[in-house]
Structures are given as C-alpha cells and as structure tokens.
ROKELO-487108 format. One record per residue (C-alpha): residue in one letter; chain; z, y, x. Coordinates in nm, 2 decimals. Last residue first. Layout:
% residues N
A, A, Z, Y, X
...
***
This chain:
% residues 453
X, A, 2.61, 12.55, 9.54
X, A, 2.52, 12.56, 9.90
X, A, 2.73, 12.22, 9.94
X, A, 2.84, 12.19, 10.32
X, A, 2.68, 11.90, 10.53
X, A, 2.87, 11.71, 10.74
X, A, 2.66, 11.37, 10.63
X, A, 3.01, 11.19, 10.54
X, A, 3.20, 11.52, 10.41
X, A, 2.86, 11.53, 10.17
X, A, 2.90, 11.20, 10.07
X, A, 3.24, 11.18, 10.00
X, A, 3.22, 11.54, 9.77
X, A, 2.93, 11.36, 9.56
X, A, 3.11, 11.06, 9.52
X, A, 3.46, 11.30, 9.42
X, A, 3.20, 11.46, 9.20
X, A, 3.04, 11.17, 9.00
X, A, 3.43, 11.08, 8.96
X, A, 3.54, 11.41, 8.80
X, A, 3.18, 11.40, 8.55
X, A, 3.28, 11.03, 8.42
X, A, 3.67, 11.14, 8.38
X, A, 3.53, 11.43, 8.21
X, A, 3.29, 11.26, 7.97
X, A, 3.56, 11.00, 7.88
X, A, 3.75, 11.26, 7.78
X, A, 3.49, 11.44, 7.59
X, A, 3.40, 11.16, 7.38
X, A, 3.60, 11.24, 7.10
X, A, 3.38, 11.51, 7.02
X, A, 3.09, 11.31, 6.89
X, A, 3.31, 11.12, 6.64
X, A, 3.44, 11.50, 6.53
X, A, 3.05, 11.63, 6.51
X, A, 2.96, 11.32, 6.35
X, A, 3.21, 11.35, 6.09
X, A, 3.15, 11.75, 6.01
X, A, 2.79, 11.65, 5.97
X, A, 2.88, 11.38, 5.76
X, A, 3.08, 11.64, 5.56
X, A, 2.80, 11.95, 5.59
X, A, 2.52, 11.72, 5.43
X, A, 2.69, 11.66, 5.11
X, A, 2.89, 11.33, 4.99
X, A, 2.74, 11.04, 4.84
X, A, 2.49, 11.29, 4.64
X, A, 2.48, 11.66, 4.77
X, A, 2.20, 11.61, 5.05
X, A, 2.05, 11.38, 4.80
X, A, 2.02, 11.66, 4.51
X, A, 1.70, 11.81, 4.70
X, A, 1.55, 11.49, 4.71
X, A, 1.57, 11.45, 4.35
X, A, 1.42, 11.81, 4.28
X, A, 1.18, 11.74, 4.52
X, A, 0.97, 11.49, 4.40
X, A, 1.04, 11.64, 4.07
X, A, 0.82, 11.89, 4.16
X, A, 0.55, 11.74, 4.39
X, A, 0.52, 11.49, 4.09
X, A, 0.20, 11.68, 4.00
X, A, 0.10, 11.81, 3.70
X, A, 0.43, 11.92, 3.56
X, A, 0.43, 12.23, 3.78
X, A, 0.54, 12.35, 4.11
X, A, 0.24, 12.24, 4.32
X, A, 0.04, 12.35, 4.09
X, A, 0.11, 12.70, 4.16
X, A, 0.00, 12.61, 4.53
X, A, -0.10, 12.26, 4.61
X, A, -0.07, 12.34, 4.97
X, A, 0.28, 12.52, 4.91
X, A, 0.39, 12.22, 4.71
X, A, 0.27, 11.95, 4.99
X, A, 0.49, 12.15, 5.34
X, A, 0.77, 12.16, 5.06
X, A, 0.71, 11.82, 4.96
X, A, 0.77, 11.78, 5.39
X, A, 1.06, 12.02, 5.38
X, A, 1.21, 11.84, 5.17
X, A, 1.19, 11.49, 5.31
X, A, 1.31, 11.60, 5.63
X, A, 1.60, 11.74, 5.47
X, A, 1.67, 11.37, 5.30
X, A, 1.65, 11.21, 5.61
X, A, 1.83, 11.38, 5.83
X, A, 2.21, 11.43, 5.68
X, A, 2.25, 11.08, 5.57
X, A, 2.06, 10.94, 5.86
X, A, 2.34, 11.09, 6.12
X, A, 2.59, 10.93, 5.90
X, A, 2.47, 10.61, 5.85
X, A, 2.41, 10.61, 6.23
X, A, 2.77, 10.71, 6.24
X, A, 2.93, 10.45, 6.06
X, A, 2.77, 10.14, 6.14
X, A, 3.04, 9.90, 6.21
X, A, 3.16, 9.99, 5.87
X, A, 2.82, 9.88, 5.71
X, A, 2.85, 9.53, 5.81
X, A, 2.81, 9.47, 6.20
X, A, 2.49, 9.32, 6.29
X, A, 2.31, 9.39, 5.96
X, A, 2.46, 9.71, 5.92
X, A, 2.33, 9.79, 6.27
X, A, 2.00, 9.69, 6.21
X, A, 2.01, 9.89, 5.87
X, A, 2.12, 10.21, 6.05
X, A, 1.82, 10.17, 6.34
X, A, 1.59, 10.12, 6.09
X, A, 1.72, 10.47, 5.92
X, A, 1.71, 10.64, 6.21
X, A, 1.35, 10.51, 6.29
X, A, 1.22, 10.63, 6.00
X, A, 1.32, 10.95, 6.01
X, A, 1.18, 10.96, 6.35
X, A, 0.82, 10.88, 6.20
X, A, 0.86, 11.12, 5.86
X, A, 0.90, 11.38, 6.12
X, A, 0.62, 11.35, 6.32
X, A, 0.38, 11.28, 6.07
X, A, 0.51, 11.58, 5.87
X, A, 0.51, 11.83, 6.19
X, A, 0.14, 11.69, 6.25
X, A, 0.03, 11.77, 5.91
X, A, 0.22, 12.12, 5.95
X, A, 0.02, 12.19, 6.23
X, A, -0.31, 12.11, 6.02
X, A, -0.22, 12.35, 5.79
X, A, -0.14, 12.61, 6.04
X, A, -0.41, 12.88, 5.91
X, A, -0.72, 12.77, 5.74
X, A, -0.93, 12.49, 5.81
X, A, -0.72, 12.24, 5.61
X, A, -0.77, 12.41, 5.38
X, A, -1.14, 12.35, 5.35
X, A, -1.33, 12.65, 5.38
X, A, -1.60, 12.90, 5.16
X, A, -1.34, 13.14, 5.11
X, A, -1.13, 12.89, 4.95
X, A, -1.24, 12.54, 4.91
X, A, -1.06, 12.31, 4.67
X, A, -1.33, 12.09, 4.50
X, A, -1.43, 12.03, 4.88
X, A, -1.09, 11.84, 4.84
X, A, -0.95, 11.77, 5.25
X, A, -0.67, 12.01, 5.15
X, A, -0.56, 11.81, 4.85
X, A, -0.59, 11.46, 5.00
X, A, -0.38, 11.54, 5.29
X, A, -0.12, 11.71, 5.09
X, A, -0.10, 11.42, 4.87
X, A, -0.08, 11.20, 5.14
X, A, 0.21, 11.36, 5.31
X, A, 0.40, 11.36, 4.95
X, A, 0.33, 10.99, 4.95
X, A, 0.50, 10.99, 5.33
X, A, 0.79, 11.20, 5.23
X, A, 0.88, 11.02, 4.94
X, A, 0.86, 10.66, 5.13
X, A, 1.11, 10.79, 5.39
X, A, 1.37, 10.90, 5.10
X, A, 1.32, 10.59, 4.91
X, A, 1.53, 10.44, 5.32
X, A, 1.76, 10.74, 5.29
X, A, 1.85, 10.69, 4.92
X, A, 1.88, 10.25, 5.04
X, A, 2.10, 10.39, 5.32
X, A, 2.33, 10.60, 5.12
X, A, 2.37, 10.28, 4.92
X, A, 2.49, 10.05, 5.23
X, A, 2.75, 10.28, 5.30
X, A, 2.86, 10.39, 4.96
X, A, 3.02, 10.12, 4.80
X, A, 3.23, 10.01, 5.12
X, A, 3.38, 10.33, 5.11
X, A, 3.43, 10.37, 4.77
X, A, 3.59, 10.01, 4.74
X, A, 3.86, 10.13, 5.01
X, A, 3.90, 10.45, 4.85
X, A, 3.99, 10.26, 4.51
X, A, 4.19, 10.01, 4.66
X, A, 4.53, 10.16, 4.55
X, A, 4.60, 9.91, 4.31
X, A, 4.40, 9.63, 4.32
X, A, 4.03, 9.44, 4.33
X, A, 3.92, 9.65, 4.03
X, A, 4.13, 9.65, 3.74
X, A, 3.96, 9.52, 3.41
X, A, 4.25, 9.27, 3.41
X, A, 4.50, 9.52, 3.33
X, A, 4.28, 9.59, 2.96
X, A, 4.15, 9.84, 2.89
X, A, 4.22, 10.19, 2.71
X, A, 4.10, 10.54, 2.71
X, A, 4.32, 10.82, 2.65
X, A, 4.03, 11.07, 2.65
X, A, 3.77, 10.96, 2.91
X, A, 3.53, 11.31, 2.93
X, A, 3.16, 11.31, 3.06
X, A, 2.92, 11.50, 3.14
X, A, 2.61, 11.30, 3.21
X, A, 2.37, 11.27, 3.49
X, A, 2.05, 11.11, 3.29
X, A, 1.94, 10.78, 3.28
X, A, 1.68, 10.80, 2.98
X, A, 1.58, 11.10, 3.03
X, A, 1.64, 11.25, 3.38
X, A, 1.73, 11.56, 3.25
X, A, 1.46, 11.82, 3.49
X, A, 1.53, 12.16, 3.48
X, A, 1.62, 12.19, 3.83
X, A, 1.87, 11.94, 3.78
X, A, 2.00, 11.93, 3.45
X, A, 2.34, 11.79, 3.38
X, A, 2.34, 11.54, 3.04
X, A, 2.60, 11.64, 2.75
X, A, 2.95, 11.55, 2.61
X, A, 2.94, 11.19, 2.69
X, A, 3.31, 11.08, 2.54
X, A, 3.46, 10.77, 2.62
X, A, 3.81, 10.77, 2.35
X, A, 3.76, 10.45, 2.25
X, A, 3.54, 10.22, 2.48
X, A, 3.18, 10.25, 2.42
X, A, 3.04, 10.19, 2.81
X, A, 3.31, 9.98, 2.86
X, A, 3.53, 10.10, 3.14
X, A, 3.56, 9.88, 3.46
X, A, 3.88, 10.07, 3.69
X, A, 3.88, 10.17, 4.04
X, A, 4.24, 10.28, 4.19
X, A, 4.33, 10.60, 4.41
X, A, 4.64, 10.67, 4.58
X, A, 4.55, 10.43, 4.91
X, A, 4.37, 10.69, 5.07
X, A, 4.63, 10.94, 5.05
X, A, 4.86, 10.76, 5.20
X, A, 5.24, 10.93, 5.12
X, A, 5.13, 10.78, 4.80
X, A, 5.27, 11.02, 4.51
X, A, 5.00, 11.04, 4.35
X, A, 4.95, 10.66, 4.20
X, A, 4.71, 10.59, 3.97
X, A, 4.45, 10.85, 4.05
X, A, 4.08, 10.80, 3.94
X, A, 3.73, 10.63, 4.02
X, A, 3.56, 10.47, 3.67
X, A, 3.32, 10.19, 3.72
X, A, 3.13, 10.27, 3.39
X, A, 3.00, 9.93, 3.20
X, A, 2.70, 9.89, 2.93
X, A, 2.46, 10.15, 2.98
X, A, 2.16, 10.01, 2.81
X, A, 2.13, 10.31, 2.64
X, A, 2.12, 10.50, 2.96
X, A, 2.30, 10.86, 2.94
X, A, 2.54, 10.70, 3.17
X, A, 2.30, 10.62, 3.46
X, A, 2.40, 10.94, 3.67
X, A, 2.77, 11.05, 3.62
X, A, 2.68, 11.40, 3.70
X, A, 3.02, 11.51, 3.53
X, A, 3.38, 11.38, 3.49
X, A, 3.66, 11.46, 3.30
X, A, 3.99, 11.23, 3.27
X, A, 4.23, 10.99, 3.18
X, A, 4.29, 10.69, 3.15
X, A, 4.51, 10.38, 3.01
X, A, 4.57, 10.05, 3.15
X, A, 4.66, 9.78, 2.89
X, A, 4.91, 9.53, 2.95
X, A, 5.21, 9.72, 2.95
X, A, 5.10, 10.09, 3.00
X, A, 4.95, 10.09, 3.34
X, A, 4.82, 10.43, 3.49
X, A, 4.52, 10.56, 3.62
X, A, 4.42, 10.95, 3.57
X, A, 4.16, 11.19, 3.64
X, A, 4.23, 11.47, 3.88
X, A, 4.02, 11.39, 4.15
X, A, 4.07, 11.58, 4.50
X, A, 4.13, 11.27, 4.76
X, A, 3.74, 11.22, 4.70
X, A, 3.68, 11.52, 4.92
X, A, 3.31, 11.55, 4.80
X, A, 3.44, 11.61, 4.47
X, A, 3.55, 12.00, 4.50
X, A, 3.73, 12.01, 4.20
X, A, 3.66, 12.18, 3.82
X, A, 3.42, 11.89, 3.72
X, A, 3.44, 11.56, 3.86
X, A, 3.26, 11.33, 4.05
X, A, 3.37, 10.95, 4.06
X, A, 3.19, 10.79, 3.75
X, A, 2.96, 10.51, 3.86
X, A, 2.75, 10.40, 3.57
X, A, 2.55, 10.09, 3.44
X, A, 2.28, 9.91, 3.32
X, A, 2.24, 9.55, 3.11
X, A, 2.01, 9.28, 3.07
X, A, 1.88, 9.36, 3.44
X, A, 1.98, 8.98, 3.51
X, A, 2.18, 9.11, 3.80
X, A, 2.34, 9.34, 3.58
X, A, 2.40, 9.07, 3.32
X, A, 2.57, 8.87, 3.59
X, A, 2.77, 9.15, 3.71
X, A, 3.00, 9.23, 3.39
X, A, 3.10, 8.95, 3.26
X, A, 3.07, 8.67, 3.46
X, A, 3.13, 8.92, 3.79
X, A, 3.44, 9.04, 3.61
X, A, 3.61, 8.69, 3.52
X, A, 3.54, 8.56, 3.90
X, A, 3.76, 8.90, 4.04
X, A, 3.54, 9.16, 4.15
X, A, 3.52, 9.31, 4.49
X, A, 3.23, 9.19, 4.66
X, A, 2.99, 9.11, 4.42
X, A, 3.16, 9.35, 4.15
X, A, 3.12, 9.65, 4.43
X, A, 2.80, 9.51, 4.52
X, A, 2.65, 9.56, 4.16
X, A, 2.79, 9.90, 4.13
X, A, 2.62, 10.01, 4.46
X, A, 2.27, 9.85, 4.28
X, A, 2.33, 10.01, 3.97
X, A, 2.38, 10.36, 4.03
X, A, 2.11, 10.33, 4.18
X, A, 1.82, 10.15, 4.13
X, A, 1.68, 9.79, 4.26
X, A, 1.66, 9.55, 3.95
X, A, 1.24, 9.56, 4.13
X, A, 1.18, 9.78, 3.81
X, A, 1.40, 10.04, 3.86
X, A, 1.33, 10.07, 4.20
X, A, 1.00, 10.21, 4.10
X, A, 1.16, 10.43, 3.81
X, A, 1.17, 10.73, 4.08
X, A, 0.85, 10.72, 4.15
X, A, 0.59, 10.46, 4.37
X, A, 0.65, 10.62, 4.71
X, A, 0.99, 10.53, 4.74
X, A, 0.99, 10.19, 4.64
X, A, 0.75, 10.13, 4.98
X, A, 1.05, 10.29, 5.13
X, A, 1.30, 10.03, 4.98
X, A, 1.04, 9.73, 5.10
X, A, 1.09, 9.88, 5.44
X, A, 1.45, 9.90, 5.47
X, A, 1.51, 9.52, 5.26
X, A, 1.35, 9.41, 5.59
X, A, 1.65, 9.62, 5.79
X, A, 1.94, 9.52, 5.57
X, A, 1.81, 9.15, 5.59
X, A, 1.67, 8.92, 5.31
X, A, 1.80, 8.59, 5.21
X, A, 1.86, 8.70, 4.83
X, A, 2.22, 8.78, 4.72
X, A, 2.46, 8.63, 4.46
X, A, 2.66, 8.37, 4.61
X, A, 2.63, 8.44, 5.00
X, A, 2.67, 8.85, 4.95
X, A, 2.66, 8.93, 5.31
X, A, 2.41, 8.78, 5.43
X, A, 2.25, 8.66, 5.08
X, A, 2.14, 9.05, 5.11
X, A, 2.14, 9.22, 4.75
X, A, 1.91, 9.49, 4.77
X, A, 1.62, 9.22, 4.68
X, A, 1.74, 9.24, 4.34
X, A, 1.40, 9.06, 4.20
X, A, 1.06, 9.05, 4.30
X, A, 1.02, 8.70, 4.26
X, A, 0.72, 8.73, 4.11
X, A, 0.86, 8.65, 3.77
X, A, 1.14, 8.91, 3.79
X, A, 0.85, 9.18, 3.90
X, A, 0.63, 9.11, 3.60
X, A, 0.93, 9.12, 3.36
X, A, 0.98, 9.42, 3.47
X, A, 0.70, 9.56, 3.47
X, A, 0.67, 9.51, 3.07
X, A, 1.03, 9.67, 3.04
X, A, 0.90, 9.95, 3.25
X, A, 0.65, 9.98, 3.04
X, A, 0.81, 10.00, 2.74
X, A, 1.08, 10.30, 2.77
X, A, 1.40, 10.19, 2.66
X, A, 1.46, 10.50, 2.46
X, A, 1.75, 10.61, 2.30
X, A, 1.80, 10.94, 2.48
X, A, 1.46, 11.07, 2.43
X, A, 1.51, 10.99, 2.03
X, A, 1.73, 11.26, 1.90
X, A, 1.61, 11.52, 2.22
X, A, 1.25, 11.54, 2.11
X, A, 1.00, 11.48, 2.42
X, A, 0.98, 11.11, 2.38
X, A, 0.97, 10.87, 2.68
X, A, 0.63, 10.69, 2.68
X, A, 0.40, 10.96, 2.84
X, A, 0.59, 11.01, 3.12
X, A, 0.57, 10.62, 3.22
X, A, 0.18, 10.63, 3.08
X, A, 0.11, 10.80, 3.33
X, A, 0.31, 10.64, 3.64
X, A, 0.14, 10.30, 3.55
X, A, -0.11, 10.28, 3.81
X, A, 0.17, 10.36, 4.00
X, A, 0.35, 10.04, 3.96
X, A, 0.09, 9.78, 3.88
X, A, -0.16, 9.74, 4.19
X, A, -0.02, 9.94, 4.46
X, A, 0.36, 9.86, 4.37
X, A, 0.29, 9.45, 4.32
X, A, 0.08, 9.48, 4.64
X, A, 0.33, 9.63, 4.85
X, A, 0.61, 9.44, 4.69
X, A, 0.38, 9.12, 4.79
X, A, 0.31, 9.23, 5.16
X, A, 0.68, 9.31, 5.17
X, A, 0.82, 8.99, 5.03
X, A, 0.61, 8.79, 5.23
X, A, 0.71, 8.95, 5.57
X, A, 1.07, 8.91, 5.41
X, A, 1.02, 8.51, 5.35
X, A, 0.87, 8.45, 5.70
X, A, 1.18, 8.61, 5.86
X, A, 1.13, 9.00, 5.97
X, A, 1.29, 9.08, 6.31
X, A, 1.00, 9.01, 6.54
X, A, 0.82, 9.27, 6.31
X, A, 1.06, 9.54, 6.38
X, A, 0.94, 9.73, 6.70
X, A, 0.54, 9.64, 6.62
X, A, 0.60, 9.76, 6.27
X, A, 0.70, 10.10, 6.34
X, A, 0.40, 10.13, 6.60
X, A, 0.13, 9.99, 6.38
X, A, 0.21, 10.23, 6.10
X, A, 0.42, 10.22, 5.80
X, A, 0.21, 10.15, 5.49
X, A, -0.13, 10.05, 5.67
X, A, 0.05, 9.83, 5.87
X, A, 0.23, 9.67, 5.57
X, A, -0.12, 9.66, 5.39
X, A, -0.31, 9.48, 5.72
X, A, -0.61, 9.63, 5.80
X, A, -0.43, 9.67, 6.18
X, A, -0.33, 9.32, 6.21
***
C-alpha cells in the first residue's frame, strides 16, 4: 500500500486511522480525483492564467475555456458535486461521507483555486447549494438548485456589508420587507465572492425584515435575488492583495429597491440566522479541508526549491544553510495535526450533523488556515523575491489563505467561542478536583499519615 497515490498524498499514518471508514465507492473516488487532478488539473494551471484576459472590458465576461473543457471531463467521470453527502441530502447528494469528501477536498487544494471549480465543488456555490437542498421550497430547488447542481449556472452569497462590523451578523443594515406580493430590499454589501461571475445567476441575499424582534436571531430573513434583478447594482470588485479574482471576483454591491417575488423567500421569516448557521458549518470545513492540501503543495515546492543544485548559494544547497531543514520539519508537523482536526470535525459532522460539531469546527477554523500561512510563508521566503511574484502561485497561495481567517467569521470570534465553551467546564472541574481531595484526605486519615504539602 505504500506506492499507493492516496498514501503518497496524505501519508501512511493518516490513512491507516481513516481507511476503515472509507466505503468502496469513496476509496474509488479518491484514487480517481487523485488521478483526474494529477493528470489534467494542474497540467492545465498555465494555460488557466493565460486564458482570462488582462483588459478589464473583457476579464469580467469570461468563461474561461479550460475549465469548461475540464469540466466536462470531471461530470463524465463521475467526478461530480461530491460535497453534497446523500447522508444528509438523500435527494440530491452523492453516497460519500463528511470525512471521505475531507480528503478528496484537500487533494482540491493542492491543484489551485479553480480545482474545486471543476469537481461543481467551489464556494460560494457549494454552501448556496445546501442551503436550497435543505431549505428550499420544491419551486426553488427546480429553479434555482438544479442548474447549480448541473454547473449550468453560478451563484453568490451576499451577507457582509460595508460600514458595519459583519462578523456579528446581528449588525446588517440591509433591509427585508413585504410589500403585497412582492418583497422589496434594501441594501449595500461588499466582498460578495462569486458575483462578478457571468454565470452568476442567483444572490442568496441575508438582511433584516423584522428589527424589532426581542430575538435577535430570529430578526433576519434570507431572500433568492436574481442575478439582474432591477435595481442590483455591482459597483466594483474588492482586491485582495492586489489580486481581483477575475472571473468570480468579491464584488461591491448595492440592492436599490429591489423586487421579488414572496415566494423567493427562503424557508421563512426570521430564519435567516438559522440558515446561516447551518450554511456555514459544513463550508468552513470544506476551506479548512483546501486549506490542508495548500500547505502540503506549498511544502513541496519549498522542498523542491532548496534541493535545486540550480539554486546553490555560496557553493550550498539551501537546505544546507541555516534552519531550513527545521522549518521542513515544523511544516510536516504542522500540516499533520491540521489534518487530524479537520478529520476529526468531518467525523463528527458525520455522526452528529454539523451542530453537534460545533467546537471542533471551531477549533479547525482558527488552526488551519494560520498553519497554512505560515507554511507558504516558510515556501515564499525560500523562493525569495520570487517567491512574492507572479511566477509562482506562492503569492496568491497566500493571499486566499490569508483572507480565510476573515471569511465565515474571523479567527478571534471562534476563538472567543471556544474559550467561553471551554470555560463552562469549570464547575464540573471543581466538583471533580473537591472529590479527588476528600479521597485523598480519607486515605491519608486511614494510613495516619500527615500531608507534607
């Protein structure tokens, strides 16, 4: 087993604790999304860049061709929404678990950021496609989900808004309200990722409807906008780093009187921070799981680079020089326990659906993506000025991994969370610690022995 490409992926010791939970069918799926990335997704990362058009008119219209051609390669493989568990979504889903669906994400992750694009696996579009799975009434998923699932269609998930702190999701300002049979709203948004998409055909728009709730989690409502609604206004993509994301993008956006229709209401009134919730669970995992499979490609490019005789300096390898071989280690290390966090999450989502799994979400949330950064980090400063440029996707790489400990809530709130859940033990703790003493105060009165401490 130890030529084999799963092994050689993830390591005999990862897939020795999780093999006995793979079915035939996700073994199968692995090997073969391992194969279908190694022998026609990266191969293609070239000609990826070189196929989206540099001039603004045009970058932003694109549908770039080879990922249409992969595409179409990975639907007739089978290699198809496999984020979409038949577990828990019986009528839409594929029979693979959370934690085998883990593994095949990381593998994602090392093969660029349009990798999951052409498995149907990407965000925003895979949260948006269990929200309509789960949530949606039968007229939305005909509508609006099927095409998604067909990968006809993209989508956007507009939550975070400019001028308030959006990681409390209680803080939006845009507006829901009914107006006889139309509902009308509101608002301005930004870093809507997916929007600037031309395929972008739906925006799953998060906003007040009712203020006044003494709850404050049940004063939000979800609402499908059409992409070119009246009134939908994308003002400009957000740069991160530099980098626009073209086609996607993270768009600025502004919904100016906007109208639907009632029925385009998501599951109910008030439901918004309930859909949220389930939304993200699941989808912080799948970042977590691309994050894994960053880390280790970037861990192979700094391996290759300081092994290059082409690379010497002062007549040594780099590797021979200073702590580069420490920070190898530190890398291998790292990328291992990240891992296992983020197995460990899936499994538990798999046992007991995402809200059973709360805190190891949250611990991976917070983990993962930091240890991915400082392993590009630990690649960029081996590659040196190249490190930073456009000639390596050491850049980028961490440019996107950088804005996860932002996206689906920043580091410091899960942290906050798991800090309070941790907390809450401390009763328990000092009844535990009381009783170990009265035991230990028994004993001694029993042997006649005074404590000298």
């Amino acid at each position: 087993m130890a030529d084999h490409p799963i092994v050689e992926y993830i390591g005999q010791a990862a897939w020795t604790m999780v093999e006995d939970k793979f079915t035939p069918y996700g073994k199968e799926t692995l090997a073969k999304v391992i194969q279908f990335v190694n022998d026609e997704v990266l191969p293609a990362s070239t000609l990826v860049h070189a196929q989206l058009p540099t001039d603004t008119a045009t970058r932003w219209k694109t549908v770039i061709p080879i990922i249409a051609e992969l595409k179409a390669k990975a639907r007739a493989k089978g290699l198809w929404n496999l984020f979409l568990s038949k577990a828990h979504y019986p009528k839409h889903g594929v029979p693979l678990s959370n934690i085998e669906y883990a593994l095949i994400a990381e593998v994602l992750g090392r093969g660029g950021h349009y990798a999951s694009e052409v498995l149907n696996c990407s965000a925003p579009d895979t949260g948006n496609m269990e929200v309509l799975a789960r949530y949606g009434s039968p007229e939305q998923q005909e509508k609006w989900l099927q095409p998604l699932l067909n990968g006809e269609t993209r989508s956007a998930f507009a939550m975070t808004e400019r001028f308030v702190a959006s990681s409390d999701a209680t803080n939006i300002r845009t507006t829901i309200r009914q107006e006889g049979n139309e509902i009308v709203i509101n608002g301005h948004k930004w870093y809507i990722s997916g929007a600037g998409d031309p395929r972008c055909a739906l925006h799953l728009v998060l906003g007040k409807s009712d203020p006044n709730n003494s709850d404050k989690y049940r004063q939000q409502s979800i609402v499908i906008v059409p992409a070119n609604a009246p009134g939908v206004k994308v003002i400009r993509p957000m740069q991160v780093f530099g980098y626009d994301d073209a086609p996607e993008g993270h768009c600025e956006i502004i919904y100016e009187n906007v109208r639907v229709p009632v029925g385009n209401l998501v599951l109910g009134w008030g439901r918004g921070f309930e859909i949220i919730q389930g939304r993200l669970g699941p989808g912080r995992i799948h970042h977590c799981m691309r994050c894994v499979g960053a880390a280790s490609s970037a861990l192979d490019l700094m391996i290759q680079r300081v092994t290059d005789p082409g690379k010497k300096t002062f007549g040594k390898f780099l590797y021979e020089h200073g702590t580069v071989v420490a920070e190898i280690a530190k890398s291998r290390a790292e990328i291992d326990a990240a891992r296992l966090l983020v197995l460990s999450a899936a499994l538990q989502i798999d046992r007991h659906k995402a809200k059973g799994a709360l805190k190891e979400i949250g611990i991976a949330k917070f983990v993962v993506p930091s240890m991915a950064c400082k392993v590009v980090d630990r690649a960029i400063q081996a590659y040196g000025a190249e490190g930073v440029s456009q000639d390596t996707k050491l850049a980028a790489m961490y440019s996107g991994l950088r804005t996860l400990r932002l996206a689906d809530g920043p580091d410091e709130v899960h942290i906050q969370q798991i800090g309070q859940r941790e907390l809450k033990r401390a009763p328990a703790l000092a009844k535990r610690t009381a009783e170990v003493k009265r035991k230990e105060k028994a004993l001694l009165e029993t042997h006649g022995v005074k404590s000298k401490l």
